[in-house]
C-alpha positions as CSV (number, residue, x, y, z in Angstrom):
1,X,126.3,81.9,125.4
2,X,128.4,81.5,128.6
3,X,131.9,83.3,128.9
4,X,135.0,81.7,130.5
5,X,137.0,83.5,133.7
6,X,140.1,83.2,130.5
7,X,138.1,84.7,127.9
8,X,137.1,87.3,129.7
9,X,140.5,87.5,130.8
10,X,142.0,87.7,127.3
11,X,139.8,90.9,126.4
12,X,140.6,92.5,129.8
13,X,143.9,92.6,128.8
14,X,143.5,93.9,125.2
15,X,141.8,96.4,126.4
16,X,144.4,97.7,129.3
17,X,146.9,97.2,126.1
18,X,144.6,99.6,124.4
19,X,144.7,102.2,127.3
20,X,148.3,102.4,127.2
21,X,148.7,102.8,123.8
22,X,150.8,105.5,122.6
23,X,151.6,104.2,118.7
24,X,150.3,107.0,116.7
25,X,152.7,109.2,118.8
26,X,155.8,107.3,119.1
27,X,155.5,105.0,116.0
28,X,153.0,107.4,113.7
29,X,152.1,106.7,110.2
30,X,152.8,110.0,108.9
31,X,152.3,113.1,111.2
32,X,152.5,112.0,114.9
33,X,149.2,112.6,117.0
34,X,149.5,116.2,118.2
35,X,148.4,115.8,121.5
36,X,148.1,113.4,124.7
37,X,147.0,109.7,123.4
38,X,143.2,109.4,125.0
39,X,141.8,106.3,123.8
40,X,138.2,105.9,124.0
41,X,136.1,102.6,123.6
42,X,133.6,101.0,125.8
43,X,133.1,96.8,125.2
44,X,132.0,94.1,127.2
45,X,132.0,90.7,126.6
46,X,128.1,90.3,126.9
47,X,126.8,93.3,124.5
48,X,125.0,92.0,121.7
49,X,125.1,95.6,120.0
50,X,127.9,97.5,118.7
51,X,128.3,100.6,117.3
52,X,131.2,101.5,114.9
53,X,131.9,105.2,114.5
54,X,134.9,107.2,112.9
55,X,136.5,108.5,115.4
56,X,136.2,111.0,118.9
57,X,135.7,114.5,118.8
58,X,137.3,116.8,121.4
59,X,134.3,116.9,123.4
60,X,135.1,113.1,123.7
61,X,138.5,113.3,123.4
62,X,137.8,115.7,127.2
63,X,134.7,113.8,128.6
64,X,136.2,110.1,127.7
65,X,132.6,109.2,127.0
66,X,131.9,107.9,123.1
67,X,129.5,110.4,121.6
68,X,129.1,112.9,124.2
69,X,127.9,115.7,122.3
70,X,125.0,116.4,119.6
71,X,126.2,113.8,117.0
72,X,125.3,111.3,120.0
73,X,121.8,113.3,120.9
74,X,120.8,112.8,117.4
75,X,122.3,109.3,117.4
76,X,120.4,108.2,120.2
77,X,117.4,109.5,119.0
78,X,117.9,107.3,115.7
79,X,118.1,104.2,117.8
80,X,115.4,105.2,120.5
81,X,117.4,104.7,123.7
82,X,118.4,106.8,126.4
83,X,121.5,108.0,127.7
84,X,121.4,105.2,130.5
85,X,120.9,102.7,128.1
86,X,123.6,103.8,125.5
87,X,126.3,103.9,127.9
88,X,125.3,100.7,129.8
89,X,128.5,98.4,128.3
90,X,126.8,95.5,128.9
91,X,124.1,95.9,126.3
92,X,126.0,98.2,124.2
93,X,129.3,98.4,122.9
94,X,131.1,101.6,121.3
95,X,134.4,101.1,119.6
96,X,135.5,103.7,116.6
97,X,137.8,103.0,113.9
98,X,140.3,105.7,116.2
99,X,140.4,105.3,119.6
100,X,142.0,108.7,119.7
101,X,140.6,112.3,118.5
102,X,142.9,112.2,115.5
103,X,142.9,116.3,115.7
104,X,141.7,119.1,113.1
105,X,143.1,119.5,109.5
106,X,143.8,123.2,108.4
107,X,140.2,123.9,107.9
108,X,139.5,123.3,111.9
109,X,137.4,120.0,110.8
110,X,138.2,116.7,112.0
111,X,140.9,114.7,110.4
112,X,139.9,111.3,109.5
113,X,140.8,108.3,112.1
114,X,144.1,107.6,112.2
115,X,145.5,105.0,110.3
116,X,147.9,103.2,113.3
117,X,144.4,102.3,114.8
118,X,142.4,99.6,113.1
119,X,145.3,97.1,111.5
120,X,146.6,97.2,114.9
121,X,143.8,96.5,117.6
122,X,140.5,95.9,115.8
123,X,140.9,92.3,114.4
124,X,141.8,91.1,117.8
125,X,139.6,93.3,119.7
126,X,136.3,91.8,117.2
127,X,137.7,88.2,117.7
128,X,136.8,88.9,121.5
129,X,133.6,89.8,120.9
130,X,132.0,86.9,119.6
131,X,128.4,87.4,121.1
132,X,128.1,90.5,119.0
133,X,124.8,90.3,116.4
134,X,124.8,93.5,115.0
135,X,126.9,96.6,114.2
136,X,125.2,100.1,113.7
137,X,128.5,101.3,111.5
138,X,128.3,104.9,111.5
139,X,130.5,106.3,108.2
140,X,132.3,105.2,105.6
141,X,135.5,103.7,107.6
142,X,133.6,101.8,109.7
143,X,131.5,100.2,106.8
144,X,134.4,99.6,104.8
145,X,136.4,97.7,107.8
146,X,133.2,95.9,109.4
147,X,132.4,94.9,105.7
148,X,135.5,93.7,104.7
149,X,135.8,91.3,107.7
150,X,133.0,89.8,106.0
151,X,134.2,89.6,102.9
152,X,132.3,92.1,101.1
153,X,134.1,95.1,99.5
154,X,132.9,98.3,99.2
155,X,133.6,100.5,96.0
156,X,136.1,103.5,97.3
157,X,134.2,105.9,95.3
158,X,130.8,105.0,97.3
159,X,128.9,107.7,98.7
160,X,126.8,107.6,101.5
161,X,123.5,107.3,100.0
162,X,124.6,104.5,98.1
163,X,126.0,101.9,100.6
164,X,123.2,103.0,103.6
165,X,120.9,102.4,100.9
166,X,122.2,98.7,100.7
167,X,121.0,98.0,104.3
168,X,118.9,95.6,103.4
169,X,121.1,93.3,101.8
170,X,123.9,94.4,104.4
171,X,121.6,93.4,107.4
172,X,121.4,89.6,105.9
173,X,125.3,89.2,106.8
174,X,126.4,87.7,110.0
175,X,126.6,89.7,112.4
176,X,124.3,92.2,110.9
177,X,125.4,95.5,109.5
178,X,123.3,98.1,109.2
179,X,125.2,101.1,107.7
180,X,124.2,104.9,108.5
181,X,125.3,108.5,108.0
182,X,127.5,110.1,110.7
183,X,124.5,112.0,113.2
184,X,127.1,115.1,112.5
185,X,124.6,118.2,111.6
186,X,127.0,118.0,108.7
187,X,124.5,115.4,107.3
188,X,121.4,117.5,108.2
189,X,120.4,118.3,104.5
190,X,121.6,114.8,103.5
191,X,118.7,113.7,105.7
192,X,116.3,115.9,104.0
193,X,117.0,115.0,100.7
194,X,116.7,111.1,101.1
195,X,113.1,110.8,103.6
196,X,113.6,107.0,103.1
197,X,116.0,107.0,105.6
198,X,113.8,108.4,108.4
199,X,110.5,106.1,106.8
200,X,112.0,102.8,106.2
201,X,115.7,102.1,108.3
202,X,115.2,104.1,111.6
203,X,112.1,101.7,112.3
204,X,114.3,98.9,111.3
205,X,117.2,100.1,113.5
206,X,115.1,100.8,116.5
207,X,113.3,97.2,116.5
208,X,117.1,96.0,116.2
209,X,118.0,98.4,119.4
210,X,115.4,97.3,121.2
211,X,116.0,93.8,120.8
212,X,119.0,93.5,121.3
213,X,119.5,96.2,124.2
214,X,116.1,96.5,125.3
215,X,116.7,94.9,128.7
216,X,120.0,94.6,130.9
217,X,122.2,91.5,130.0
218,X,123.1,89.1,133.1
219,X,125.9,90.2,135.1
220,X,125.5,93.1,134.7
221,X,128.2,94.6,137.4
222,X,131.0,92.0,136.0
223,X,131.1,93.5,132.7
224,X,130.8,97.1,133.8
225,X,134.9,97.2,134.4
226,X,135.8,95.6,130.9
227,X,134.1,99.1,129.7
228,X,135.0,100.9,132.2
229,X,138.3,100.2,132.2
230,X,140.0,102.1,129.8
231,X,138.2,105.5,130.6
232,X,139.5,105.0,134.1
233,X,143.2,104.8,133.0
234,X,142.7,107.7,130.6
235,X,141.2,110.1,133.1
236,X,143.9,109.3,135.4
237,X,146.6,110.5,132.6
238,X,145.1,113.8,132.2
């Protein structure tokens, strides 16, 4: 697939719109953000891989790198890459259902992503991503949007074991989805309990990584500031 100088364009500029956003503080759905907007989302036009999570931490929220901390060790791990390889936007693409750490409810956990987020920037932002072939969506949000794009609608009450266990019949959709737990060490003993996962998807998703991002796309450089572009702007804010 070749990319115009326009349609490269077009996502350039979503993506600077993106940087500047301030929605969930001036125009919030419910409680405003309670801190600094620091959106966080790394795409490029070429990646063939994208990986859907829920939302930043504060680690990410500080570092401005999608999942810089142990959820992201483990995560790696599941799809067999390195660090080098995960962050290089033009074979993999990172965009969460918040672009902003949405804070911690009363218990100190993370709140859920916020709700401003996804019905304004994500239908655009996936339109301008047309090469993509598969999404790794991490958690139920991102299942629930990337499947309903499709068409397919997941039950609310669905638990974790039940949709990742659809992956087969997930994976057949276009572009691919393979769902999977959140790496949190929240999910540790929901790992130990269900063995399948390890025996029978992580070999799946690893031949999908490796693929799909097993080698650097062409161009390499050009779409290095489409990625780059929004952690730039943020870490000049802070």
């Amino acid at each position: 697939m070749t990319f115009s100088t326009e349609s490269e364009a077009v996502l350039a500029a979503l993506l600077a719109d993106v940087g500047a956003c301030r929605i969930c503080v001036e125009r919030p759905q419910g409680a405003p953000l309670p801190h600094e907007p620091r959106p966080v989302l790394r795409v490029s036009p070429r990646a063939r891989l994208l990986i859907a999570g829920q939302a930043p931490g504060m680690r990410v929220h500080r570092s401005g790198l999608p999942f810089d901390d142990p959820s992201g060790d483990r995560l790696r791990d599941w799809m067999g890459v390195d660090r080098e390889t995960f962050y290089d936007v033009s074979r993999i693409g990172v965009a969460a259902m918040s672009f902003c750490f949405p804070g911690y409810d009363a218990h100190g956990g993370d709140l859920p992503p916020r709700r401003e987020c996804a019905p304004h920037w994500h239908d655009a932002l996936f339109s301008a991503l047309p090469r993509v072939e598969t999404v790794l969506a991490v958690g139920k949000y991102a299942q629930a949007y990337h499947l309903r794009r499709l068409g397919v609608a997941l039950r609310a009450s669905a638990s974790v074991t039940e949709t990742v266990g659809r992956w087969r019949e997930l994976s057949a959709l276009r572009p691919r989805i393979i769902p999977l737990p959140h790496p949190s060490w929240r999910n540790t003993a929901w790992l130990k309990r269900n063995p399948w996962f390890a025996e029978e998807l992580l070999p799946v998703v690893r031949a999908e990584v490796a693929r799909l991002a097993g080698a650097a796309g062409p161009a390499r450089a050009e779409a290095a500031p489409l990625g780059a572009a929004i952690l730039l702007r943020s870490a000049k804010a802070d």
